[in-house]
GUBA-407822 format. One record per residue: x, y, z of N, C-alpha, C in turn; residue number from 1. Coordinates in steps of 0.02 Angstrom, whole numbers. Example, Ala and Ser with C-alpha at 12.3 -4.5 7.8 and 13.67 -1.06 7.14 Angstrom:
% GUBA-407822
    n.px    n.py    n.pz   ca.px   ca.py   ca.pz    c.px    c.py    c.pz    i
     660    -284     390     615    -225     390     660    -165     390    1
     642    -112     354     684     -53     357     645       2     394    2
***
This chain:
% GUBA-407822
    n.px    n.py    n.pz   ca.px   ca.py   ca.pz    c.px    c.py    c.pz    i
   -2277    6716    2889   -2265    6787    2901   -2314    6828    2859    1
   -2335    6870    2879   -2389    6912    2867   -2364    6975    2812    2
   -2380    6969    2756   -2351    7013    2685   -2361    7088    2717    3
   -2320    7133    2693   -2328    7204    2719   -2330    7249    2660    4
   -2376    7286    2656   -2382    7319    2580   -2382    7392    2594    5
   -2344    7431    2561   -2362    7497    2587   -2414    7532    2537    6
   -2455    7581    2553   -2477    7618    2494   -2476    7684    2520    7
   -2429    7710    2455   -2381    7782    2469   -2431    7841    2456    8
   -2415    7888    2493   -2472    7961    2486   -2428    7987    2514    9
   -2441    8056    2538   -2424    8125    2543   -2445    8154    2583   10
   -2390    8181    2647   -2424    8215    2697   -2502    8253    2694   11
   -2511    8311    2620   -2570    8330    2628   -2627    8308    2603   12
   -2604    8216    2587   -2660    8184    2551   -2694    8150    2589   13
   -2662    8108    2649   -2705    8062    2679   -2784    8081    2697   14
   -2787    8105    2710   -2858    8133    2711   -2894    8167    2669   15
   -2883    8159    2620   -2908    8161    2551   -2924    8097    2507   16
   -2892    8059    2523   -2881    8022    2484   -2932    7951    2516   17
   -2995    7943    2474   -3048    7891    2455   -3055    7828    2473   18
   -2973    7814    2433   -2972    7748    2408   -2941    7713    2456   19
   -2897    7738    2505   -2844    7729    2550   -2909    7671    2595   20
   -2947    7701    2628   -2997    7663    2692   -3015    7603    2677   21
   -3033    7574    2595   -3066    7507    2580   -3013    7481    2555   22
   -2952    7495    2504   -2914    7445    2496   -2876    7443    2567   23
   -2861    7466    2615   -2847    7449    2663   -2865    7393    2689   24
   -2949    7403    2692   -2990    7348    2716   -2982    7280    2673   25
   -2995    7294    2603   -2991    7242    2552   -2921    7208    2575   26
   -2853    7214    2583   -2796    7199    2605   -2796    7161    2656   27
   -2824    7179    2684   -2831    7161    2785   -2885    7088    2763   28
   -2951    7067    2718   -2983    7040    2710   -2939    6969    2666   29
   -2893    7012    2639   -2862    6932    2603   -2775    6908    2637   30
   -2781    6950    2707   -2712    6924    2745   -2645    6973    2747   31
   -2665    6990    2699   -2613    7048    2704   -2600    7134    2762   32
   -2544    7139    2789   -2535    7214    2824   -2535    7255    2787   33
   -2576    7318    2765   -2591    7363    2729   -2553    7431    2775   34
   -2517    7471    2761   -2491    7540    2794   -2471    7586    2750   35
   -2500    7660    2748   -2491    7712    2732   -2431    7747    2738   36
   -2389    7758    2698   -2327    7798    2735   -2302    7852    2662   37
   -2300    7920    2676   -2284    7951    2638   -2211    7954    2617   38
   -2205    7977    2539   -2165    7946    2487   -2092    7989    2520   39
   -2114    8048    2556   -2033    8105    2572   -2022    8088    2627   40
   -2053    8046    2657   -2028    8018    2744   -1958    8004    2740   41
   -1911    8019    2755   -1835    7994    2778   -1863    7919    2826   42
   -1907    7936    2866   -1901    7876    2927   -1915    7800    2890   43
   -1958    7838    2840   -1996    7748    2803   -1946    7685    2787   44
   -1947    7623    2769   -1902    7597    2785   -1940    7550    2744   45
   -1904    7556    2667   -1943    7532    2618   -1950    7467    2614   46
   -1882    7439    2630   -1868    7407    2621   -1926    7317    2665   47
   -1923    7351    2715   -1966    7331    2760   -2051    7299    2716   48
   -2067    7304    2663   -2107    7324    2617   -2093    7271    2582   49
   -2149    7226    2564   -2127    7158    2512   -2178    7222    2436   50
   -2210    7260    2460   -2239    7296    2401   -2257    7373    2411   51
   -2241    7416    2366   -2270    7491    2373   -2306    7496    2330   52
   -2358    7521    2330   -2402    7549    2275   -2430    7621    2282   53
   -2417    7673    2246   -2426    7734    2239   -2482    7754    2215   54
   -2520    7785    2296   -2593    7790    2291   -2614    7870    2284   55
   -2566    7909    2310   -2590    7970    2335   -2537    8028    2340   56
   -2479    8021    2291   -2429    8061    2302   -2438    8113    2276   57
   -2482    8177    2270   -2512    8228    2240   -2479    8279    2248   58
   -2423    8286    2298   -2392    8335    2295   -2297    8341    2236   59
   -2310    8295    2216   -2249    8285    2159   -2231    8321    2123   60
   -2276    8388    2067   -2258    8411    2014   -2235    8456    2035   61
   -2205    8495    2062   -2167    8544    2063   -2104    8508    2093   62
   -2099    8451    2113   -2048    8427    2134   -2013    8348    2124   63
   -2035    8362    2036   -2044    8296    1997   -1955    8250    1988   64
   -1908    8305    2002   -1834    8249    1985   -1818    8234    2062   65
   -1861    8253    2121   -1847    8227    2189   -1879    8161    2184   66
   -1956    8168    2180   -1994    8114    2148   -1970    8052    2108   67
   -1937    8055    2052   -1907    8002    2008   -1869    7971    2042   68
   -1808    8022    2076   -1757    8006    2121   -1794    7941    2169   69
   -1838    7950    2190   -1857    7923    2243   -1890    7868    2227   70
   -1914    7873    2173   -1951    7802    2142   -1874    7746    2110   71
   -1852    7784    2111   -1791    7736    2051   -1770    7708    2126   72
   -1752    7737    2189   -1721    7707    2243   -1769    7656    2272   73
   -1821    7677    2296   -1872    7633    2327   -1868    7574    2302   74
   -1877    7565    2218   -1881    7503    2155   -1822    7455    2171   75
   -1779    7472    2223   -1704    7421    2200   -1726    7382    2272   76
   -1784    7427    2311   -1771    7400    2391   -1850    7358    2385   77
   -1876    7372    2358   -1958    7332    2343   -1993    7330    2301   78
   -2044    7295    2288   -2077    7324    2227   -2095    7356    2226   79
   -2113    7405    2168   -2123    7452    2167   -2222    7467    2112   80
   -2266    7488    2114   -2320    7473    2071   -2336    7541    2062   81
   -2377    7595    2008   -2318    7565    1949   -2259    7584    1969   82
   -2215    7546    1921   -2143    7550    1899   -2112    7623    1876   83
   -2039    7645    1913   -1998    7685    1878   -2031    7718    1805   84
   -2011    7663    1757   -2012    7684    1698   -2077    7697    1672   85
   -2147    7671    1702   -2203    7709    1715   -2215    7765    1696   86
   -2190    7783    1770   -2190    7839    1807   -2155    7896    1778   87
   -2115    7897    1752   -2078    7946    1722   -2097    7942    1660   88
   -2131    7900    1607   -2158    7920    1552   -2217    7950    1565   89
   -2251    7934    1620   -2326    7967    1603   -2327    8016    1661   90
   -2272    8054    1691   -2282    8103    1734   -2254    8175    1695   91
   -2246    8193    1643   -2243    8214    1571   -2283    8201    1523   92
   -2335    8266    1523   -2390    8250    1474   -2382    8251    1400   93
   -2306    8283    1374   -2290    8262    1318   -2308    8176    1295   94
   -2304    8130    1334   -2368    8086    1301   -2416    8085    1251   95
   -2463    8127    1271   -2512    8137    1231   -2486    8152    1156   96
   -2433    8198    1118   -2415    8193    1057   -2366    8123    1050   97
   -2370    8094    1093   -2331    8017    1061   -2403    7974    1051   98
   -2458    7956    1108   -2512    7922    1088   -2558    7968    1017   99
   -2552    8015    1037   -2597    8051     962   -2538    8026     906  100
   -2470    8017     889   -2452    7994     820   -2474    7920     809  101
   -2483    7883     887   -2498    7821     879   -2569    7791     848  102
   -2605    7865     844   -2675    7832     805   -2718    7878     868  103
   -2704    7875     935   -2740    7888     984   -2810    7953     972  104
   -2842    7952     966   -2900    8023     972   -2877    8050    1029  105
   -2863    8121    1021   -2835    8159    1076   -2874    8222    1081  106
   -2869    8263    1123   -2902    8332    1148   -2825    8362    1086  107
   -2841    8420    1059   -2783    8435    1008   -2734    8489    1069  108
   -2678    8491    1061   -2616    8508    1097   -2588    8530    1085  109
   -2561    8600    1109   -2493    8614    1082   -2436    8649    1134  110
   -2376    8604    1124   -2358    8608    1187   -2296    8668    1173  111
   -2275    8702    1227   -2226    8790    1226   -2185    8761    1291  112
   -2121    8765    1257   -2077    8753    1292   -2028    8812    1323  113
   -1982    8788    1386   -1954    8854    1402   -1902    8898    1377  114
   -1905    8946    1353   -1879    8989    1302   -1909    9010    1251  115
   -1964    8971    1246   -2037    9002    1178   -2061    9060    1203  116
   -2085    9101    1168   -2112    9164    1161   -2192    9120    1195  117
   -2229    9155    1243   -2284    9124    1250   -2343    9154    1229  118
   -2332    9222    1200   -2393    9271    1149   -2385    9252    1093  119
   -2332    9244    1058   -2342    9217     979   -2359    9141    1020  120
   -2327    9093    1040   -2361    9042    1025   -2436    9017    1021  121
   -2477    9068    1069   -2534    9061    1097   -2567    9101    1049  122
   -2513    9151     995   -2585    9173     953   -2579    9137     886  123
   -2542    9080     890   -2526    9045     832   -2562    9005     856  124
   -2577    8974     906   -2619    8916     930   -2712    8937     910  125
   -2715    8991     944   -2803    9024     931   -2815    9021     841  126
   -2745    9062     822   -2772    9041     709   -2787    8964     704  127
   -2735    8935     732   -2725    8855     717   -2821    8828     749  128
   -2829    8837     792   -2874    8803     827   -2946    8818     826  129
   -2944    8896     807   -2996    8959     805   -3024    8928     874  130
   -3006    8922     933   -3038    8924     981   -3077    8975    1027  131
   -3118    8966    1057   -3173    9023    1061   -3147    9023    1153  132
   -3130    8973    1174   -3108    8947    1228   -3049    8907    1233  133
   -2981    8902    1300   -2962    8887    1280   -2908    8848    1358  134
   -2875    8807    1389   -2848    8788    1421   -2772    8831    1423  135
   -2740    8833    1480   -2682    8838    1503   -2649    8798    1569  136
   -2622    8751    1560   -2604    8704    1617   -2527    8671    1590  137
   -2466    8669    1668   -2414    8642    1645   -2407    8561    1623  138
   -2360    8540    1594   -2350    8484    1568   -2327    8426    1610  139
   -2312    8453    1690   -2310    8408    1721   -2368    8441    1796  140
   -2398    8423    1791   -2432    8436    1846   -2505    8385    1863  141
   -2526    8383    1915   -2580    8332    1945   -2645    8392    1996  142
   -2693    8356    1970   -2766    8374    2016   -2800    8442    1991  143
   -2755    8468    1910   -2770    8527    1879   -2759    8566    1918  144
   -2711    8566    1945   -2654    8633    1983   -2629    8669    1933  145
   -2622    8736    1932   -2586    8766    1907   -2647    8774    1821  146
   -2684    8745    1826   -2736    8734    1764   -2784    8794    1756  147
   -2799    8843    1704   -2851    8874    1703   -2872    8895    1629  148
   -2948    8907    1631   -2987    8921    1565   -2991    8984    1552  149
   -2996    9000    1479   -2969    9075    1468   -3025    9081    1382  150
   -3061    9139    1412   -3094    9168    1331   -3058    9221    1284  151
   -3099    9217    1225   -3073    9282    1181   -3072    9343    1231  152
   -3028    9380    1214   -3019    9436    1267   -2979    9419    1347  153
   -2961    9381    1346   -2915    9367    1403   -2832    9322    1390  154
   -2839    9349    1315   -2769    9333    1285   -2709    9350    1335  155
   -2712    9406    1354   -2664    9441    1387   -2650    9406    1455  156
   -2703    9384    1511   -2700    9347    1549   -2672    9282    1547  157
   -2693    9222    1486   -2683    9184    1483   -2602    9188    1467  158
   -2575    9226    1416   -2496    9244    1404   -2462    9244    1460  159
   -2479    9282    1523   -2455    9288    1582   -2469    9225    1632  160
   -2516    9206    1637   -2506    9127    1635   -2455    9075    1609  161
   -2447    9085    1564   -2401    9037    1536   -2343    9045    1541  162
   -2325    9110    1533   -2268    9136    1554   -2235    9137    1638  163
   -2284    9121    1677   -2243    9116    1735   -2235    9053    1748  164
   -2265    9007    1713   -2244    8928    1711   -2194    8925    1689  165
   -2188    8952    1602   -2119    8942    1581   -2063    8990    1618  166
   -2061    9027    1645   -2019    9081    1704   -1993    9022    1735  167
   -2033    8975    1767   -1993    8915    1817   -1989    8846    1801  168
   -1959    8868    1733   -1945    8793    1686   -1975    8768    1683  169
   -2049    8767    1667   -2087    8722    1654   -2131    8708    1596  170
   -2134    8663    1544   -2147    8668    1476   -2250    8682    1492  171
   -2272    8705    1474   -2326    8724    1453   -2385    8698    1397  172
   -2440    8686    1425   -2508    8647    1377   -2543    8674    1350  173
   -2560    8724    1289   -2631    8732    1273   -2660    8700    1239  174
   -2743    8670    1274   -2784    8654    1235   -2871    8685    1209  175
   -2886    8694    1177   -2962    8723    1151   -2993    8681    1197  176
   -3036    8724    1244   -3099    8691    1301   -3151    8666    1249  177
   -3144    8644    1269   -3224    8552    1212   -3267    8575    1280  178
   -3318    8633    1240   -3372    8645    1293   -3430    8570    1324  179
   -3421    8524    1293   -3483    8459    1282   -3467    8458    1372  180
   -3387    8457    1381   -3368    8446    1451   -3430    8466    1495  181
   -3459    8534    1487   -3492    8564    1523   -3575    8524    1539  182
   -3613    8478    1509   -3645    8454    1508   -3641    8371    1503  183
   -3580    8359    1480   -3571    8285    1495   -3529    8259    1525  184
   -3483    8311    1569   -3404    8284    1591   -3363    8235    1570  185
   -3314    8229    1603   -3270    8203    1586   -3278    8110    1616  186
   -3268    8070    1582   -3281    8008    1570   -3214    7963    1601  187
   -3203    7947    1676   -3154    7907    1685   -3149    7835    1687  188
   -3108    7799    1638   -3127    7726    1629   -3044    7710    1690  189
   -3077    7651    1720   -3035    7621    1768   -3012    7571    1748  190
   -2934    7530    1737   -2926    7470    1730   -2888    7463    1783  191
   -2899    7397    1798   -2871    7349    1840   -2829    7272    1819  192
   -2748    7258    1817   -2741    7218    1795   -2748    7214    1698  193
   -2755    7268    1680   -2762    7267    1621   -2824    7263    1574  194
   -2888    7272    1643   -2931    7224    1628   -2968    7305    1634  195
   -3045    7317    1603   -3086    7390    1626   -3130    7337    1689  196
   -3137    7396    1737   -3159    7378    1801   -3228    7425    1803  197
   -3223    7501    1796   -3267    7541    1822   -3263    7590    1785  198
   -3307    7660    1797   -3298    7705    1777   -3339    7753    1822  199
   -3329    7829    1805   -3356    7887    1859   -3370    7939    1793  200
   -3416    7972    1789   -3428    8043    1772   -3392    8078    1819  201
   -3346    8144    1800   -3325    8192    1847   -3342    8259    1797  202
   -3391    8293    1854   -3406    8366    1811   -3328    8385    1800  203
   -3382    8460    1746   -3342    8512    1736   -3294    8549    1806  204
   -3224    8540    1778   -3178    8551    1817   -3136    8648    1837  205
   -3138    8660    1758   -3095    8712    1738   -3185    8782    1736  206
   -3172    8834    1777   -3245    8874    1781   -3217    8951    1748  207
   -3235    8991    1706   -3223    9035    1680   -3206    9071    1729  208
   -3147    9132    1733   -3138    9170    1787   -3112    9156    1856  209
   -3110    9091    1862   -3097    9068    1934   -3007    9055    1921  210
   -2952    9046    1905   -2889    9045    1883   -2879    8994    1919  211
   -2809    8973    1920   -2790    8904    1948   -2794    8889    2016  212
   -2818    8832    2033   -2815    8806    2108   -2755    8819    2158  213
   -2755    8867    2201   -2705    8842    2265   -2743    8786    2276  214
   -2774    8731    2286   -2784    8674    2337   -2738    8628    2288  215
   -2735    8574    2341   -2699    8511    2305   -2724    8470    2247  216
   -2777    8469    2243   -2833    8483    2192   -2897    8498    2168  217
   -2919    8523    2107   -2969    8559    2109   -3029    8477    2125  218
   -3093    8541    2156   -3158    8515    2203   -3191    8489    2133  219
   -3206    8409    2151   -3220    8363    2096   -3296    8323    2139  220
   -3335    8351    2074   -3417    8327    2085   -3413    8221    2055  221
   -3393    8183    2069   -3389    8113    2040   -3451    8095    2070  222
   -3470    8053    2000   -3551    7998    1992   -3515    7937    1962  223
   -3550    7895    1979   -3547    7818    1950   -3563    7846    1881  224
   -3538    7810    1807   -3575    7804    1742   -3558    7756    1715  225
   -3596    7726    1668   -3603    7667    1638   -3566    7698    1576  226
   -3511    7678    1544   -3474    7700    1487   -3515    7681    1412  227
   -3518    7729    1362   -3524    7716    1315   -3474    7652    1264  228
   -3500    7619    1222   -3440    7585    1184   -3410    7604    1149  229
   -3403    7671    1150   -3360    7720    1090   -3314    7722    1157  230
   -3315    7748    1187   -3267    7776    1259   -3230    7702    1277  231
   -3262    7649    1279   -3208    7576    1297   -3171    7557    1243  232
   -3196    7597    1186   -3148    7578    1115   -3089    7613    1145  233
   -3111    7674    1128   -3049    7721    1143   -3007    7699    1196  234
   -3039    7681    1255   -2983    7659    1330   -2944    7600    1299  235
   -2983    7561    1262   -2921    7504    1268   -2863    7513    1201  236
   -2886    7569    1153   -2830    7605    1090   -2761    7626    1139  237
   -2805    7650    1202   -2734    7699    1240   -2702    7634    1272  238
   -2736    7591    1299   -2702    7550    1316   -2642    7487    1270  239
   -2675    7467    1204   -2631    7447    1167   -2589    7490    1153  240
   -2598    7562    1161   -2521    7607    1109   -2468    7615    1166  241
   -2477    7595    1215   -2447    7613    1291   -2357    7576    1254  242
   -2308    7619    1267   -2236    7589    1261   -2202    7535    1301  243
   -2261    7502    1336   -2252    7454    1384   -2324    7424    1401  244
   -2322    7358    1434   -2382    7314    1444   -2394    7380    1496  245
   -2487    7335    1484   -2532    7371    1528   -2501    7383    1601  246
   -2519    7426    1628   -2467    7452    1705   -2514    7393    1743  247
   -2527    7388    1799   -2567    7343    1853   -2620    7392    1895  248
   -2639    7454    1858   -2692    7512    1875   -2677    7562    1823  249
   -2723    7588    1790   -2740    7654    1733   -2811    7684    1753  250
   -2781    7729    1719   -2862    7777    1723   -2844    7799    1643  251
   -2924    7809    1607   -2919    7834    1531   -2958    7906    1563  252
   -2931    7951    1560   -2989    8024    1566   -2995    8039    1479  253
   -3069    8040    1479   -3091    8060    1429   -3164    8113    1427  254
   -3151    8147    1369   -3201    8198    1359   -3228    8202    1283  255
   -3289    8260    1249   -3316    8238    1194   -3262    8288    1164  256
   -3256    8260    1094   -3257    8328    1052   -3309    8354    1021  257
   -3295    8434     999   -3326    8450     958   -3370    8399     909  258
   -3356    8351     886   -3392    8314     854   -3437    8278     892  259
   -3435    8244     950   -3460    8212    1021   -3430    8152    1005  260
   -3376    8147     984   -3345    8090     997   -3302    8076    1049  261
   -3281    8039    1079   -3241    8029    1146   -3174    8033    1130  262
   -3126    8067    1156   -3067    8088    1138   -3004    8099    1216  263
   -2948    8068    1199   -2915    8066    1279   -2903    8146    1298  264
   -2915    8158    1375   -2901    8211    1405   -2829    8189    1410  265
   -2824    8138    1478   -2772    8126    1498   -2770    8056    1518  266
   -2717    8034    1539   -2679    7942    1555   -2659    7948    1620  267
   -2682    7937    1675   -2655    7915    1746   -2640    7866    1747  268
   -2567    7866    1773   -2529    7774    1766   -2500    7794    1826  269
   -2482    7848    1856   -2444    7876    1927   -2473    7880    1991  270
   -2530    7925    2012   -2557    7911    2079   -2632    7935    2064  271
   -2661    7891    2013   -2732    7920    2016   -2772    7918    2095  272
   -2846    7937    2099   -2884    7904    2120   -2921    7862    2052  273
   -2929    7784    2095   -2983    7759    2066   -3048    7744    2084  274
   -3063    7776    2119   -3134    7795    2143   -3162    7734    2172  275
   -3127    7696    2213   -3144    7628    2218   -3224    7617    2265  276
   -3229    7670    2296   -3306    7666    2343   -3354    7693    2278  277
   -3366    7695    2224   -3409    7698    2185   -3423    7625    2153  278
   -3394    7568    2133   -3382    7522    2118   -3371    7447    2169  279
   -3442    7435    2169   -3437    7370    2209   -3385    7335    2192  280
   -3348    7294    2240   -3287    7243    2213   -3231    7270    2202  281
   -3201    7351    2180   -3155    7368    2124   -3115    7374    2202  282
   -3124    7367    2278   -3052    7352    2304   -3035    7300    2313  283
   -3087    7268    2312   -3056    7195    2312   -3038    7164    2257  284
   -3032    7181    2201   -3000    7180    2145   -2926    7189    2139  285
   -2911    7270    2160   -2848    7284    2166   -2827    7267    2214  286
   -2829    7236    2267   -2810    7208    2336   -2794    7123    2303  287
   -2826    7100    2248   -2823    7027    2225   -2757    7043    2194  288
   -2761    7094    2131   -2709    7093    2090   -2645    7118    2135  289
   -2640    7159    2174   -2595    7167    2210   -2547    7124    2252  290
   -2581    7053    2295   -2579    7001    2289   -2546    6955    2245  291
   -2550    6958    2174   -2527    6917    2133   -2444    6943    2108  292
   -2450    7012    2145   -2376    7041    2111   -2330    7044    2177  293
   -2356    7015    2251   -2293    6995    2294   -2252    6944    2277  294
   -2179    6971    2303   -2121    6942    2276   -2127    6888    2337  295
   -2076    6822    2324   -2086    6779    2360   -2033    6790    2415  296
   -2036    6779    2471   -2028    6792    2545   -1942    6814    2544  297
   -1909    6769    2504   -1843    6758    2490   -1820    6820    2468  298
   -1861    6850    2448   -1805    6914    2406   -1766    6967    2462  299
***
């Protein structure tokens, strides 16, 4: 009998989404039925599914305890890649102050929760940081939705920003923009299996004046790059401090600091892309490892 794997996306992702066309193919090449079926379908029939793997569910953060809901159910009917408990640690960027106590080099953070004042916090953040530039993006969100860059003199904007996040319960990020971004982007290391597979340059994301994306996510310039060995140090630090073994797919997003040292943006363990058509082999990689995590026929 012919293994059936689903890989889950989102009505307004399938066609967005890269990676979907070759691990398809990669799947189909080592025997396996590969099918797309989005994660809010009532009709899907998970069960039906010796494996799900969550490729493309981009529309989640505003509707993150339907989401969990739905991962914790799916998990009892198939496998699930990643896992529940994954998924719910790293779909909450409060992370980042658990890997930064763990040793981690981090972009510096400070996170405003709902009921914080968001003008004192943000002008306690600019003394703290003396940032000249500066991020506003919620703590659960994907594709830098809801994300925007803010200068001296647009205090007032950025306050109102934050404030209508926290208005709809939602805890709040500021970080000081690490201009290096602008000339060296952001550095994504790929693992596979635990193992680094690839990596992509992705320009500058966040553009002065332009405020947060309505699209599903913001328009991303990606190049192949050959990683520095400061940047694979760092990917595999995030990966040992992880509160659980390596997931069976990560992404390390990383950027310089001020100093030009490589420092984590962010941890995709939930529905990255991994840019797999930049990287000879990297679907047939995850189409191998994927493979090794079907349950046997019996279950």
């Amino acid at each position: 009998m012919t293994a059936r794997v689903a890989l889950v996306s989102a009505r307004a992702a399938r066609h967005l989404d890269e990676d979907l066309a070759p691990l398809l193919a990669a799947l189909a090449e080592a025997g396996v039925a590969g099918a797309v079926a989005d994660w809010d379908d009532p009709e899907v029939e998970w069960a039906a599914y010796r494996l799900a793997i969550l490729r493309s569910t981009w529309d989640y953060a505003e509707r993150l305890s339907e989401f969990l809901g739905w991962a914790d159910r799916t998990a009892t009917l198939t496998t699930l890649i990643n896992p529940p408990a994954v998924i719910r640690w790293n779909t909450d960027k409060h992370y980042l102050a658990e890997l930064a106590r763990a040793g981690v080099p981090t972009v510096p953070t400070r996170f405003v929760e709902p009921g914080e004042l968001a003008t004192a916090e943000l002008d306690e953040f600019l003394r703290e940081e003396g940032a000249a530039e500066w991020v506003v993006k919620p703590a659960v969100g994907a594709g830098s939705r809801d994300a925007a860059r803010y200068a001296r003199g647009e205090e007032r904007a950025a306050s109102s920003h934050a404030e209508r996040l926290l208005d709809a319960g939602r805890s709040v990020i500021l970080q000081p923009y690490l201009d290096q971004v602008d000339h060296h982007g952001e550095t994504a290391l790929i693992y596979l299996g635990g193992r680094f597979s690839h990596a992509i340059r992705k320009g500058p994301l966040l553009r002065r004046g332009s405020g947060p994306t309505d699209a599903l996510f913001a328009e991303e310039h990606i190049t192949p790059r050959s990683p520095a060995a400061a940047e694979l140090q760092v990917g595999d630090r995030v990966l040992a401090a992880l509160p659980f073994a390596a997931p069976l797919y990560a992404r390390v997003d990383l950027i310089r600091g001020g100093d030009g040292e490589p420092c984590l943006l962010e941890l995709e363990l939930t529905e990255p892309s991994l840019f797999l058509t930049h990287a000879p082999g990297a679907a047939r990689e995850l189409a191998t490892q994927l493979c090794s995590q079907l349950p046997p026929l019996s279950r």
